[in-house]
N, C-alpha and C positions, 0 to 999 in steps of 0.2 A: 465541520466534522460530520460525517457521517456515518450512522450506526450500519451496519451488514449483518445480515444472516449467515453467520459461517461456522464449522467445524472448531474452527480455529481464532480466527480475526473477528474482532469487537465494532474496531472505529478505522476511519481511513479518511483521512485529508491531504491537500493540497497547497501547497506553496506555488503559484504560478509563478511569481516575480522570480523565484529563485530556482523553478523545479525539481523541489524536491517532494515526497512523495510521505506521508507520515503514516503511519500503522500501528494499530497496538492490537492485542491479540489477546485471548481470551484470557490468558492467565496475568494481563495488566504489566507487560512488559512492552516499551512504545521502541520502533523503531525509526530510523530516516533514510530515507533512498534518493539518494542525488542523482540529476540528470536527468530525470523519466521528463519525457518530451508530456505533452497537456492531452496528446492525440493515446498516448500507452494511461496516462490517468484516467480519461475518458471511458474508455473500454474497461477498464477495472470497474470503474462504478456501473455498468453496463451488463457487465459479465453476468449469466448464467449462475458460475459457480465462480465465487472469490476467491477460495482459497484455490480452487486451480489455476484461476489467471493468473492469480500470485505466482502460483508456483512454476508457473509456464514462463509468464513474461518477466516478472521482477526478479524473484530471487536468484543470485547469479549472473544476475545480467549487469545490474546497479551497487556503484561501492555504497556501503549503510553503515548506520550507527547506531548503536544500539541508548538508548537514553531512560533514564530512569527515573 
């Protein structure tokens, strides 16, 4: 798990074996994002700005679930 500086998103980890993408977000609601290849998780923890890469690369792009 790792913490982020963001507007929005809190924590953000990684599933390799299964890639899926996990997120939880400032107000403590965790998501999962299935299929994000290791090389799109890579660049998220990378990014500049999280919640844009999110909002560029992931949302929309990957089915999710929301989990509580």
């Amino acid at each position: 798990m790792v913490s982020v500086e963001s507007e929005a998103l809190a924590e953000i980890d990684y599933d390799a074996a299964h890639s899926i993408v996990f997120v939880r977000f400032l107000d403590g609601d965790w998501y999962r994002y299935f299929g994000v290849p290791p090389a799109v998780h890579a660049a998220f923890l990378a990014a500049a700005s999280h919640g844009h890469f999110f909002h560029t690369h992931i949302l929309g792009r990957y089915p999710y679930q929301r989990d509580r």
